[in-house]
C-alpha positions as CSV (number, residue, x, y, z in Angstrom):
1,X,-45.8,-50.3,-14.4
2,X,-42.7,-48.0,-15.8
3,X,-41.5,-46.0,-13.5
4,X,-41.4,-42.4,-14.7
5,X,-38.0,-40.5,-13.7
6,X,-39.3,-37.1,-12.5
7,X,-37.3,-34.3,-14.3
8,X,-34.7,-32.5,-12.5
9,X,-35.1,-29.5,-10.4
10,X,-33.4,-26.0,-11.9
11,X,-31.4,-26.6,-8.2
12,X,-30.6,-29.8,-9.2
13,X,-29.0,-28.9,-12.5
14,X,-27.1,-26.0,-11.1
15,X,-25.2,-28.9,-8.7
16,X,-24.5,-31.3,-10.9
17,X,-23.1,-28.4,-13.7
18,X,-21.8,-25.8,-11.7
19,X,-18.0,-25.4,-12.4
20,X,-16.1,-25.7,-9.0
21,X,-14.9,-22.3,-7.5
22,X,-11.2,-23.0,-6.6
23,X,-10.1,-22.0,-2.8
24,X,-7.6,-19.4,-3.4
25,X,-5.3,-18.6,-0.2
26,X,-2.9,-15.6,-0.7
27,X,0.1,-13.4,1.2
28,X,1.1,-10.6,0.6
29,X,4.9,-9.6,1.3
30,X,6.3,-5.8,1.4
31,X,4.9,-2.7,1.0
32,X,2.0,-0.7,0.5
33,X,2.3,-0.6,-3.4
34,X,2.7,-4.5,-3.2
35,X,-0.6,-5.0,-1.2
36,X,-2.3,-3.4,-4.1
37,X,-1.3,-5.2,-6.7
38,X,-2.4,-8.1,-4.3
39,X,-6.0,-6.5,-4.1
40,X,-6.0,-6.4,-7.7
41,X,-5.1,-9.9,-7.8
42,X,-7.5,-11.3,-5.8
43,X,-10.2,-9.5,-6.9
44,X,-9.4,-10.6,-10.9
45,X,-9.2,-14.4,-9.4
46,X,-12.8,-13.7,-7.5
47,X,-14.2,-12.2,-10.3
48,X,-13.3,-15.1,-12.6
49,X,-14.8,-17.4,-10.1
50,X,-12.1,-18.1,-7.4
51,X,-13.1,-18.1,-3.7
52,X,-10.8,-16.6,-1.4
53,X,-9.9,-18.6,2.0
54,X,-7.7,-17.1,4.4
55,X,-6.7,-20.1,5.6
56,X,-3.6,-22.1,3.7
57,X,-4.5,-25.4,4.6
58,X,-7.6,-25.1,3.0
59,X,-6.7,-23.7,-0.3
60,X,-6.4,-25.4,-3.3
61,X,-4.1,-22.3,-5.1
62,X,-1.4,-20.8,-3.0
63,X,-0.3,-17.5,-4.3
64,X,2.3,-15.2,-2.8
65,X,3.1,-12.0,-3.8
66,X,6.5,-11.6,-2.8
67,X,9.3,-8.3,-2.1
68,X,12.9,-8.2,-4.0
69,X,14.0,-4.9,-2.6
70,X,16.8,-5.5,0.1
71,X,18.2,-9.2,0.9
72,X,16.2,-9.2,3.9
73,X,12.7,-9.0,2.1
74,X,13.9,-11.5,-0.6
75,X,15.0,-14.1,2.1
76,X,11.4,-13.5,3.7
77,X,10.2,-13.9,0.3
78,X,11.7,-17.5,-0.4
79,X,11.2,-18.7,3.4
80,X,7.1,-17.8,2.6
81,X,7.4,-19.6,-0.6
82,X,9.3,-22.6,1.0
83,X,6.4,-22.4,3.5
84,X,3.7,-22.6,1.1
85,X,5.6,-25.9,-0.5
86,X,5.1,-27.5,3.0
87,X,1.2,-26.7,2.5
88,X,1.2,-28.3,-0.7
89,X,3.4,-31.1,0.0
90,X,1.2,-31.7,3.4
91,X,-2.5,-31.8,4.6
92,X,-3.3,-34.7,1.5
93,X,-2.2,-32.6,-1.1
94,X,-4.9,-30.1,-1.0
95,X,-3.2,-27.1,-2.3
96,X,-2.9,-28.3,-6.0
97,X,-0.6,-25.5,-7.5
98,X,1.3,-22.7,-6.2
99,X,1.9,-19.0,-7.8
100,X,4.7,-17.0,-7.4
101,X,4.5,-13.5,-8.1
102,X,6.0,-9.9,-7.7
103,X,9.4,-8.3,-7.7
104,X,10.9,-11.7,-6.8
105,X,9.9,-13.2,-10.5
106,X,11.2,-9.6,-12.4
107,X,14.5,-10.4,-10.5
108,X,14.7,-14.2,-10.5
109,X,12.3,-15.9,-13.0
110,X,13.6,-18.7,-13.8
111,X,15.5,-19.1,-11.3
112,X,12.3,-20.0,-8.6
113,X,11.2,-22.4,-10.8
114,X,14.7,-23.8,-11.8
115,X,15.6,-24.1,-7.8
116,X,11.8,-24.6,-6.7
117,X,9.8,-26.9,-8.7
118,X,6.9,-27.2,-6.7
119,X,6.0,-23.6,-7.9
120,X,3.6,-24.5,-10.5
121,X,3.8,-20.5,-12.0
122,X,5.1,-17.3,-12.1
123,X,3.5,-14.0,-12.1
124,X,5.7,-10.3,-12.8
125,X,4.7,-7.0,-11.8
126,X,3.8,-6.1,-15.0
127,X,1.3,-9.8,-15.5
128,X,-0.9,-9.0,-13.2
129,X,-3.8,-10.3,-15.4
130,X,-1.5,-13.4,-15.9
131,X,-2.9,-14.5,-12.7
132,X,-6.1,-15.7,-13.9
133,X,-3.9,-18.1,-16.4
134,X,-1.6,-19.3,-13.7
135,X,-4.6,-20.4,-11.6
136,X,-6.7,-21.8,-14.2
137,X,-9.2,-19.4,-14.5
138,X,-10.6,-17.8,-17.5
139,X,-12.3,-13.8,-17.0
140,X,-15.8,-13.6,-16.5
141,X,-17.5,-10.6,-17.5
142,X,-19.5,-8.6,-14.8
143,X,-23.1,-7.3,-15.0
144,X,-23.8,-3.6,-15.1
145,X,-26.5,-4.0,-12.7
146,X,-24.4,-6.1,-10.3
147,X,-25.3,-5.4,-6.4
148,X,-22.6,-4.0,-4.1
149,X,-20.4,-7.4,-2.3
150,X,-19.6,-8.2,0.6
151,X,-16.9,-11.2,1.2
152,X,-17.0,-12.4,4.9
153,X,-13.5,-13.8,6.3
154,X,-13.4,-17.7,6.4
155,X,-17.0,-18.1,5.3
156,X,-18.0,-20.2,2.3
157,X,-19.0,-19.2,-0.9
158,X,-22.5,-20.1,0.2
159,X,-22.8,-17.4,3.1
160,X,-21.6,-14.4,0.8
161,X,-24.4,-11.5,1.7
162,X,-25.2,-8.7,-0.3
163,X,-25.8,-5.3,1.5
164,X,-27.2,-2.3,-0.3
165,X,-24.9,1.1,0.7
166,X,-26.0,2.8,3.5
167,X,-28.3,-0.3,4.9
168,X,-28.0,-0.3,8.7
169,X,-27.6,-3.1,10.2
170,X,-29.7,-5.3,12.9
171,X,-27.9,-6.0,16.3
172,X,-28.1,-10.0,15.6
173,X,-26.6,-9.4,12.0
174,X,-23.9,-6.8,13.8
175,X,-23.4,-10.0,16.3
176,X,-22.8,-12.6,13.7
177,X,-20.3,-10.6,12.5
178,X,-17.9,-9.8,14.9
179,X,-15.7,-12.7,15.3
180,X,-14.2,-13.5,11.7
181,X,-10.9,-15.3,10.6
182,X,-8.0,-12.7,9.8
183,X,-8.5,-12.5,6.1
184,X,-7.3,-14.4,3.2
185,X,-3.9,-11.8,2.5
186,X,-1.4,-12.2,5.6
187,X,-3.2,-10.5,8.6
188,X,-5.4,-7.3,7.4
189,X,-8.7,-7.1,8.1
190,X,-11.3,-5.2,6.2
191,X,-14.6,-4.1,8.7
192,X,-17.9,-4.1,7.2
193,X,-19.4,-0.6,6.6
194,X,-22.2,1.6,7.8
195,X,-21.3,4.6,5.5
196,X,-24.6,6.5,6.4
197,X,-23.4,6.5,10.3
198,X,-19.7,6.7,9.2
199,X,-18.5,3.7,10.9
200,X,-17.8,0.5,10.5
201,X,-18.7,-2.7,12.4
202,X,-16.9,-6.3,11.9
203,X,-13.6,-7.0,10.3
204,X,-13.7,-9.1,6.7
205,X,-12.7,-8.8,3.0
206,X,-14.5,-6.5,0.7
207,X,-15.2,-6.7,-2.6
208,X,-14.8,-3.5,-4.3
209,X,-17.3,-3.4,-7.2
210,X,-15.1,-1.9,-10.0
211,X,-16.6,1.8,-12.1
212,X,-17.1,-1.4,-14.7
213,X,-19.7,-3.0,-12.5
214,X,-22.1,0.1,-11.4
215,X,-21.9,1.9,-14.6
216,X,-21.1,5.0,-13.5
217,X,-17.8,6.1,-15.2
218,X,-14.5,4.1,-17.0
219,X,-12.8,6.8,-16.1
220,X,-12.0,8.7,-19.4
221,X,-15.3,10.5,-19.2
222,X,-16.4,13.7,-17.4
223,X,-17.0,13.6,-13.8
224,X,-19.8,14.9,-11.9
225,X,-18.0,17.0,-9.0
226,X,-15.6,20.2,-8.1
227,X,-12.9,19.0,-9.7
228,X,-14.1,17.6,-13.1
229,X,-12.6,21.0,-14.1
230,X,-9.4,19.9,-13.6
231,X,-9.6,15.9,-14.1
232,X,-9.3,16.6,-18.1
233,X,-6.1,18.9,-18.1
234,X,-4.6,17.7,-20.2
235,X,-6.2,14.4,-22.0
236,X,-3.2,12.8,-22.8
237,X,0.4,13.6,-22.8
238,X,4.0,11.7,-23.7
239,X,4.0,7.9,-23.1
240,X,6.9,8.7,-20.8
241,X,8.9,11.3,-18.8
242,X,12.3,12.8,-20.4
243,X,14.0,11.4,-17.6
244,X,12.9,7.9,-18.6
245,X,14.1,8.4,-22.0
246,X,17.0,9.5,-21.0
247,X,17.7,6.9,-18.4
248,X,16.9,4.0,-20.6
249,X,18.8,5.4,-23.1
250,X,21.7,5.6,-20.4
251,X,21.4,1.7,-18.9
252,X,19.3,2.8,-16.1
253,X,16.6,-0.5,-16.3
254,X,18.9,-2.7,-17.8
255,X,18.3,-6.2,-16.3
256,X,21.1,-8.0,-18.4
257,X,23.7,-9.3,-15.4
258,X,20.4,-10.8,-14.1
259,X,20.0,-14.5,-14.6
260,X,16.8,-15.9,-15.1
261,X,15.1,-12.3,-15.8
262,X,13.4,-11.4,-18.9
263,X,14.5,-8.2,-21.0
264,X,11.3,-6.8,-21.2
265,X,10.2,-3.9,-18.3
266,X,6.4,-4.5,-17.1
267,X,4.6,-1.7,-18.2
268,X,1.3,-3.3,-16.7
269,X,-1.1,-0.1,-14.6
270,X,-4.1,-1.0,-13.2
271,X,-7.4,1.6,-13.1
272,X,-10.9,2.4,-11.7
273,X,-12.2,-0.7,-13.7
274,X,-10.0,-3.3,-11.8
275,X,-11.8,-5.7,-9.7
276,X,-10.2,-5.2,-6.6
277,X,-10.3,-6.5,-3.1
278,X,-9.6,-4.5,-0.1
279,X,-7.8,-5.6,2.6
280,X,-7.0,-2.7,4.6
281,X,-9.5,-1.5,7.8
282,X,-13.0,-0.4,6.2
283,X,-12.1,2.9,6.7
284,X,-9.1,3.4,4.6
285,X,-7.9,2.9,1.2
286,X,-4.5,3.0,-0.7
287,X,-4.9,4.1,-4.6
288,X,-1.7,3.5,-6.2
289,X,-1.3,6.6,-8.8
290,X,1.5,5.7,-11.2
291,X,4.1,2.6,-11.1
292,X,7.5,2.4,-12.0
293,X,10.3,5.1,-11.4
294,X,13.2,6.7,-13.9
295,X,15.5,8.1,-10.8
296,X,18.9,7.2,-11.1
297,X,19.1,6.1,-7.2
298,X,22.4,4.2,-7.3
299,X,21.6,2.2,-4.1
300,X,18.0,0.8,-5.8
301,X,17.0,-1.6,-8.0
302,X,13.3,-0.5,-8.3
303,X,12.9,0.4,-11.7
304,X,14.6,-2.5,-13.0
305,X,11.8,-4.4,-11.2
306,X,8.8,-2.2,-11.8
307,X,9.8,-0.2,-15.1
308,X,9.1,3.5,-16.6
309,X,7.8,5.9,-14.5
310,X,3.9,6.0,-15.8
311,X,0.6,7.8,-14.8
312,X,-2.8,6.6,-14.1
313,X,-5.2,8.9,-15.7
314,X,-6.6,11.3,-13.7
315,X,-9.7,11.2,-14.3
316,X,-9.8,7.3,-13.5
317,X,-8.1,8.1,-10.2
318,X,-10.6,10.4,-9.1
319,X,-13.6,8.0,-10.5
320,X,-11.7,5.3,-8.1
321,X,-12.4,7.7,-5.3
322,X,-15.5,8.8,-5.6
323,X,-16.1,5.0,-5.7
324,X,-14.3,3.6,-2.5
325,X,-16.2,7.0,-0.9
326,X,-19.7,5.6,-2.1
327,X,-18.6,2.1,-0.4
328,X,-17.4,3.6,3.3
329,X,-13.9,4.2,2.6
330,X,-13.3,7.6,4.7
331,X,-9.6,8.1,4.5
332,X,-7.6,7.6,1.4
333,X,-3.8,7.6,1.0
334,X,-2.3,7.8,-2.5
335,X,1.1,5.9,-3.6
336,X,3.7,5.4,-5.7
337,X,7.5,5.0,-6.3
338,X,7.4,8.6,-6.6
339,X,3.9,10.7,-6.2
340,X,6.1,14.1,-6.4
341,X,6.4,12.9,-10.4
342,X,2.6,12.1,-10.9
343,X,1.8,13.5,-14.2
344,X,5.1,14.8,-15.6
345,X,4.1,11.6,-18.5
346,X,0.8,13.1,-18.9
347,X,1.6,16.9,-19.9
348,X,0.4,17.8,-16.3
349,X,3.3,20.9,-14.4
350,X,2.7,19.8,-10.7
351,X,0.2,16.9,-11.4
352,X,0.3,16.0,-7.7
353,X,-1.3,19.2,-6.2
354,X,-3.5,19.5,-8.8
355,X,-4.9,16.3,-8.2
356,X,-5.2,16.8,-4.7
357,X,-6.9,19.4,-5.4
358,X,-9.5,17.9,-7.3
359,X,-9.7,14.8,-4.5
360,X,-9.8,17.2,-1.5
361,X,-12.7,18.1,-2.8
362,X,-15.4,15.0,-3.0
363,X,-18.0,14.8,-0.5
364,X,-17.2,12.1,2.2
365,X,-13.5,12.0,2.5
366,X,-12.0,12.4,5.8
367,X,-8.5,12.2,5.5
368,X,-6.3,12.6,2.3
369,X,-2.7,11.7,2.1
370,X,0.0,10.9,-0.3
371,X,3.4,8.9,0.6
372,X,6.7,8.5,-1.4
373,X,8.0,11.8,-2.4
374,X,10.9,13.1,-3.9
375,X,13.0,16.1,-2.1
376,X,13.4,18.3,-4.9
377,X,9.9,18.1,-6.4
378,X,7.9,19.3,-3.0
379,X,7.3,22.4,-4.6
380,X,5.8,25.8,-3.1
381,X,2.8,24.9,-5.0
382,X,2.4,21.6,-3.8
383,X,3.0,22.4,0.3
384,X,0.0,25.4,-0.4
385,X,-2.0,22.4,-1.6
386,X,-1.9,20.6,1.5
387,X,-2.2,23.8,3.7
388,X,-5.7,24.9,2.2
389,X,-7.5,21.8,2.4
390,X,-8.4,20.8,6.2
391,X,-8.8,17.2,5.2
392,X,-5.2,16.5,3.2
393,X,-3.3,15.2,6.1
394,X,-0.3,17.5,7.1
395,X,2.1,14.9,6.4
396,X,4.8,15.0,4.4
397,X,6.9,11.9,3.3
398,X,10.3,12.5,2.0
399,X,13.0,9.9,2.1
400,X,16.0,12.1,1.8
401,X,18.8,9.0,2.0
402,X,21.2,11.0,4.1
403,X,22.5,14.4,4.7
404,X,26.3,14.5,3.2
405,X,26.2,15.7,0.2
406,X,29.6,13.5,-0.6
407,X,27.6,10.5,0.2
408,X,24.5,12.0,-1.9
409,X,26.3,12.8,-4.9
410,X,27.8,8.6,-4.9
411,X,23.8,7.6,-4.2
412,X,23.0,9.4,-7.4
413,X,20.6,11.8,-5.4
414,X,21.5,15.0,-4.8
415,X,21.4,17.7,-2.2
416,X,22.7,18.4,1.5
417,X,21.7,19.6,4.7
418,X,21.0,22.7,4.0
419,X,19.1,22.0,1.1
420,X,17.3,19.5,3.6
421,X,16.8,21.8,5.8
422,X,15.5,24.6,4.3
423,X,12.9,22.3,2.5
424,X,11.8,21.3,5.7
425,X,11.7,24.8,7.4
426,X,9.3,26.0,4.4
427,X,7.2,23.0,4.7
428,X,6.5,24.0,8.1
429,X,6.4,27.8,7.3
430,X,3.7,27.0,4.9
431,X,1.6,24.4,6.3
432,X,1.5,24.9,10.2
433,X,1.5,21.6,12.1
434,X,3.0,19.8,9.5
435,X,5.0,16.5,10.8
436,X,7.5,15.2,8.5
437,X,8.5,11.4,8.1
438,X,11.9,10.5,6.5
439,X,14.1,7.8,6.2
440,X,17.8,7.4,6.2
441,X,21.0,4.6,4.5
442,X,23.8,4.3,6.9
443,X,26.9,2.3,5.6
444,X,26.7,3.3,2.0
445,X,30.3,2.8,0.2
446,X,32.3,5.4,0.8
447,X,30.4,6.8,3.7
448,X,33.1,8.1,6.4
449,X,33.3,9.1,10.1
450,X,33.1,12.6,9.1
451,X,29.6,11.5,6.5
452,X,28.0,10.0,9.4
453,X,28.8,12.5,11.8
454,X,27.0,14.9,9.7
455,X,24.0,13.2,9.6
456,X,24.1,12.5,13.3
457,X,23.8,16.6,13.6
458,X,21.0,17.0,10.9
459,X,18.9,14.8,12.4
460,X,19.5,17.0,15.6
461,X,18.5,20.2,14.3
462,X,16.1,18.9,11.9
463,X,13.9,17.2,14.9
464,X,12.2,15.2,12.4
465,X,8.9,13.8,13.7
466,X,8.9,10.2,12.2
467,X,12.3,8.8,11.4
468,X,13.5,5.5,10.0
469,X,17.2,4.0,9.1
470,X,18.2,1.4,7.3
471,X,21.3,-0.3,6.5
472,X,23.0,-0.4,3.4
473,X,22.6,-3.2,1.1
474,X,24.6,-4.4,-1.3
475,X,22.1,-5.7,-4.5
476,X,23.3,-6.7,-7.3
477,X,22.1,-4.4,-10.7
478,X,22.0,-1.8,-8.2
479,X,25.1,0.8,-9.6
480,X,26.4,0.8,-6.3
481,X,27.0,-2.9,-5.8
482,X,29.9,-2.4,-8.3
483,X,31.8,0.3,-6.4
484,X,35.2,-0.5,-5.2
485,X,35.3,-3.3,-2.3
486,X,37.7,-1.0,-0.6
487,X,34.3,1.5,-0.2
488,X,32.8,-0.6,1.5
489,X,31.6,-0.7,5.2
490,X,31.9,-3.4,7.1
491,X,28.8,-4.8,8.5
492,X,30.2,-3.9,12.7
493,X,30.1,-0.7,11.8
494,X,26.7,-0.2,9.7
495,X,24.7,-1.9,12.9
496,X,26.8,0.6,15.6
497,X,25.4,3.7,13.4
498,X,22.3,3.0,12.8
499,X,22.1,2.1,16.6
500,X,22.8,5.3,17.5
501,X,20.9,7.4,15.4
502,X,17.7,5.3,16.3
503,X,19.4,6.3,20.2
504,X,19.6,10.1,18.9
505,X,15.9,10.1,17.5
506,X,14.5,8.6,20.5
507,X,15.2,11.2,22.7
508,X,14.2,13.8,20.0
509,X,10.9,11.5,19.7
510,X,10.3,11.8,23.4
511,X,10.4,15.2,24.0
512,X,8.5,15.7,21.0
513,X,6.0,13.4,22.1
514,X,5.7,15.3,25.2
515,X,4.4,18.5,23.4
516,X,1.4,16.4,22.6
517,X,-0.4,16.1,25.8
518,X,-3.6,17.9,26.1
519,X,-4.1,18.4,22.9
520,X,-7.4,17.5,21.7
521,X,-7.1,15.1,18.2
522,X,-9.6,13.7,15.8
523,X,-8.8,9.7,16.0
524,X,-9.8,6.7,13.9
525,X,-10.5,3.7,15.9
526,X,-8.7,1.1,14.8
527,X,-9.7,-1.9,17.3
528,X,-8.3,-3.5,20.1
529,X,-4.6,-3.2,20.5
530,X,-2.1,-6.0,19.5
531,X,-0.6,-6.2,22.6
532,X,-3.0,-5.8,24.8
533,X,-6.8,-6.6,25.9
534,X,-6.9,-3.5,28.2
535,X,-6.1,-0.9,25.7
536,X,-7.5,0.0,22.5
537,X,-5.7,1.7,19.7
538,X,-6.2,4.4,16.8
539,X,-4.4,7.0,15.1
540,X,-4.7,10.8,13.9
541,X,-4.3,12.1,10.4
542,X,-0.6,12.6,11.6
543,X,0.1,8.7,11.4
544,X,0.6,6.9,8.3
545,X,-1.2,3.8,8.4
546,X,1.4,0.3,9.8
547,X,4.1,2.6,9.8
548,X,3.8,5.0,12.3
549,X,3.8,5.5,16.4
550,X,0.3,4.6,18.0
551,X,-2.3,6.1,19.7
552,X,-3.3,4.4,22.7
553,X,-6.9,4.3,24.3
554,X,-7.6,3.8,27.6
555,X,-10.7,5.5,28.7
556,X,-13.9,5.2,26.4
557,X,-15.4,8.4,27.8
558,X,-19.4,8.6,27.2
559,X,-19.3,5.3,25.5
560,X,-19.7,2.1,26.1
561,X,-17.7,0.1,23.8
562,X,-15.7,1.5,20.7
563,X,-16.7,1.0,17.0
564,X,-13.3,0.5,14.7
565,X,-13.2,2.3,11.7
566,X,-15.2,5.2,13.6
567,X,-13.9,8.8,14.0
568,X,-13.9,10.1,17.5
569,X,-12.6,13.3,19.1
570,X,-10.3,12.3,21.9
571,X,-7.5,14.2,24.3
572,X,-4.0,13.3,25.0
573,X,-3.5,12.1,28.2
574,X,-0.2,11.2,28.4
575,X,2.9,10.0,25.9
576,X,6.0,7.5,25.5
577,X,9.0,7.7,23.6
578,X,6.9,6.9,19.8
579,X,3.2,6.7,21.4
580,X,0.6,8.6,22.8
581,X,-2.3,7.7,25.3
582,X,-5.8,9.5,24.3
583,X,-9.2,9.4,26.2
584,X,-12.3,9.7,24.1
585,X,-14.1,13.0,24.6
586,X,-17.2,12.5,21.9
């Protein structure tokens, strides 16, 4: 008798001809803007078929995303790489290539791969899209009618679950969840959602389904809300600010004493079509709003790194928005090298308020913030923005560099401390409540006794409410690496000031701090503290998320246990020189 060879199962097929999805483990290095690109990253190697692992031993791809801006963040940058090599050089040779990207490539190209051959490929701020060559992978297109993702932490392709919005959750699902790897970029988290209930309820990554993917906008056409009236003022402007022209025109993103950089500028700018992972808490968001910067900053080598100054549409930001809303996001904070300069490209006069304007008003958002601005654009206009709309955070971020105008004037900047001061008095003439966060260079060349000392007594009167200084470093392409040697400060000296104006604004921290008990806060769960079982911690619309003091928990109140990612309202019990202690009330 012949034996007959049954025909294989559809399942059986798919096994055998299945392509493999490649383990993808990524960090991300630097700042807020950076992380994005590394959401926009993954999500482009997951939507071509790559499964994220946030574990490096496991994957087969390493990518870092790395930070050039001061030497510190570029020797973090290497020592991660150089990590990484270990992983591929280790555990049987599992991790099969490694991808470079970020500032690090714009500055030194082909220098990593030149001084670091295991790095299999490079990756520029401007390629993001790159990635998918660098790992392999070729894009897949996405299915209109494709359900809203959900990527546990650590979990095989296999155990990816598909929740419709707004589906609650049983307790055994809510239990299966709770304990999850950190996930797959360095050690943020992203909570599953519960959007009808506003809260959220076990750490992991998200998928973000791009405007692509539901069909509901590409962001160039009307939107159905408050502020569609606004999202299409103007359609379309220059293809770059005056200032950039000018710059360019003057040297300003010149990248020729670079070795190993290419002369092009990225130009790349991602929008509400993007795949995109989130790896921030399930409640909050970053949308970057425009790349690149034209200031003449002599201290910064930014928009040799990142390019032009550029705008994302409007429209596209506000479609991006209304998505993350529709997928639990509850607080949103908008970035840039320069937000205070959104729109000047586009034909918009004060593009920033009037897109916080059309934001502040979609149903669902809690909290609305925007980092990174410039001192002499925080216009009248702007500050009235922020003070009519109860959910824009009263938070104003203005790096003002320092206070001398001597020292100013050699930074390429501009202004002094009265200029300083009186921008901050009307911020907190017009918006009441208003904390400011600013940031400070000691040891710039040139900077005297007599400079310093003047910045020592702004920072006095100006009781600024978060405050950070940094030292000056020297980078090279920066204008003010080629000063004289004789401007500049030794190193002894740099540490002794910053020391004592991080002395200075902890005593004005303190007693500011102080003013805070018994006020009664809104507060957004965050989960428990880092440094301790016994405590919990949060923050109010007045912190910046990572960057900021803390808000303490230490008595539940009426409940139980805490959700993270959940709003409560909470009194201040008590305070410490940065942080606060809160009791939940409701």
């Amino acid at each position: 008798m012949v034996e007959v060879t049954p025909p294989a199962t559809i399942e059986e097929i798919a096994e055998t001809t299945a392509p493999t999805r490649p383990k993808i483990g990524f960090v991300s290095l630097g700042c807020p803007k950076n992380l994005v690109d590394s959401e926009v990253m993954m999500g482009l190697l997951h939507h071509a078929g790559g499964e994220l692992t946030p574990n490096a031993e496991d994957a087969e791809i390493l990518v870092v995303n790395t930070c050039s801006f001061i030497d510190s963040a570029k020797q973090e940058s290497v020592n991660t790489i150089l990590e990484m090599v270990q992983h591929k050089q280790q555990n049987g040779g599992k991790a099969q290539r490694l991808i470079v990207a970020g500032c690090l490539v714009e500055r030194y190209r082909d220098e990593i791969q030149k001084n670091i051959p295991e790095v299999d490929a490079v990756v520029g701020t401007g390629e993001l899209e790159a990635i998918l060559i660098a790992a392999g992978l070729t894009p897949t297109p996405t299915p209109l009618d494709s359900p809203f993702t959900i990527l546990p932490q650590g979990s095989p392709q296999s155990t990816i679950h598909t929740h419709a919005i707004g589906k609650a959750q049983t307790d055994a699902e809510v239990a299966q969840l709770i304990d999850r790897a950190p996930s797959a970029v360095s050690q943020h988290s992203r909570p599953l959602a519960d959007p009808e209930n506003d809260r959220e309820i076990a750490p992991q990554l998200r998928i973000v389904q791009s405007l692509a993917e539901t069909g509901t906008t590409h962001g160039d056409e009307p939107l159905a809300h408050a502020g569609d009236h606004i999202a299409h003022i103007p359609n379309a402007g220059t293809k770059s600010r005056p200032e950039g022209d000018l710059r360019q025109q003057q040297g300003r993103f010149s990248r020729e004493s670079w070795d190993g950089a290419t002369a092009a500028l990225p130009e790349y700018l991602y929008n509400d079509a993007t795949p995109r992972i989130l790896t921030t808490p399930r409640a909050s968001a970053y949308i970057k709003i425009a790349e690149g910067c034209d200031h003449p900053c002599s201290f910064c080598i930014i928009p040799q790194l990142r390019g032009k100054f550029r705008s994302r549409r409007m429209s596209s930001i506000i479609a991006e928005a209304e998505n993350l809303i529709a997928q639990g996001v509850r607080e949103i904070t908008l970035i840039g090298q320069d937000t205070t300069c959104y729109g000047e490209d586009l034909g918009f006069t004060d593009g920033l308020a009037t897109l916080l304007d059309a934001l502040a008003v979609l149903p669902g958002l809690r909290w609305l913030r925007f980092l990174y601005t410039y001192p002499n654009k925080v216009t009248t206009n702007l500050l009235e923005t922020m003070a009519k709309h109860d959910n824009i955070a009263k938070y104003l971020d203005v790096p003002l560099q320092h206070a001398s105008a001597s020292v100013l004037k050699r930074m390429k900047r501009g202004g002094n401390a009265r200029i300083f001061l009186d921008l901050i008095e009307r911020a907190r003439r017009i918006v009441p409540g208003i904390v400011i966060r600013t940031s400070f260079i000691v040891g710039f060349p040139g900077e005297t006794e007599a400079d310093y000392k003047e910045l020592e007594a702004f920072i006095t009167v100006a009781k600024i409410d978060w405050l950070g200084v940094f030292t000056y470093s020297d980078e090279e392409g920066a204008k003010a690496f080629e000063l004289a040697d004789e401007l500049k400060v030794p190193n002894r000296t740099i540490q002794a000031r910053r020391r004592k104006l991080m002395k200075l604004q902890q005593k004005i921290s303190t007693k500011a701090k102080a003013e805070w008990v018994g006020r009664e806060i809104d507060l957004l769960v965050e989960g428990e503290s880092e440094e301790t079982e016994l405590l919990w911690e949060g923050r109010t619309s007045l912190h910046a998320p990572e960057i900021d003091g803390k808000v303490f928990i230490n008595d539940f109140g009426p409940h139980e246990t805490l959700v993270p990612g959940t709003f409560y309202r909470a009194e201040i019990t008590e305070s410490h020189d940065y942080d606060v202690v809160a009791r939940i009330l409701e």
